[in-house]
DONU-582395 format. One record per residue (C-alpha): residue in one letter; x, y, z. Coordinates in steps of 0.001 Angstrom, whole numbers, padded with zeros to 6 digits, always signed. Each point is the difference from the previous one (the first is absolute). Layout:
BEGIN
AXYZ
...
END
This chain:
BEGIN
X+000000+000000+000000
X+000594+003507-000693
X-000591+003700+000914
X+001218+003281-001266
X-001317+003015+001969
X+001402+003875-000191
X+000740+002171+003066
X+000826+003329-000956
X+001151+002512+002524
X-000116+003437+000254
X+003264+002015+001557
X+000898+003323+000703
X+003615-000836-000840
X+002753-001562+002066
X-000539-001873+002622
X-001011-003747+001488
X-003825-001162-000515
X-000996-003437+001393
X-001611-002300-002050
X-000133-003039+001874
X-004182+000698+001140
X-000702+000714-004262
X+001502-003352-000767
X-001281-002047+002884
X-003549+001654-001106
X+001187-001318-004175
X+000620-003466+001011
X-002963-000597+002140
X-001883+001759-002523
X+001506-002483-002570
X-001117-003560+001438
X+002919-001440-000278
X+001383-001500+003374
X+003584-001611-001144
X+002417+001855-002374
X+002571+002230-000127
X-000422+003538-000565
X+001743+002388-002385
X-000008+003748-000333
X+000898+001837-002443
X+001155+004162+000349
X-000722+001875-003195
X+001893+003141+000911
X+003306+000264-000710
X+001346+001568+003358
X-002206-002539+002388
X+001339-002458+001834
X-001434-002719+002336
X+001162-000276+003702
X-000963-003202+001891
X+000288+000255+003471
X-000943-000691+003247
X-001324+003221+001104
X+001066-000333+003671
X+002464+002169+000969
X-000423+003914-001145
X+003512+000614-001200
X+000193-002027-002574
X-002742+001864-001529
X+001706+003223+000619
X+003569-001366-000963
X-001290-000877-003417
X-001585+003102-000584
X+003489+001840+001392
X+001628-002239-002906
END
């Protein structure tokens, strides 16, 4: 089985903007329970951070890089 969905998100520049509730929202909307999940950033200049989220200054050293 297979799903394609499109999240588009709207900045106001640079900066960090969580994703992680939008695509836990996509694959439950999707059905499918087993799989592996890809995601693909148009924009040129994007990147995609996975992290933990638990300590604060990683967050802020990433944004300081």
């Amino acid at each position: 089985m297979q799903w394609t969905g499109l999240l588009e998100v709207a900045t106001q520049g640079r900066g960090f903007h969580p994703l992680a509730a939008d695509l836990r929202r996509m694959v439950s909307d999707s059905g499918i329970t087993t799989g592996l999940l890809h995601v693909f950033l148009r924009h040129t200049s994007a990147s995609l951070a996975i992290t933990e989220n638990a300590d604060p200054d990683v967050l802020r050293d990433l944004e300081t890089v």
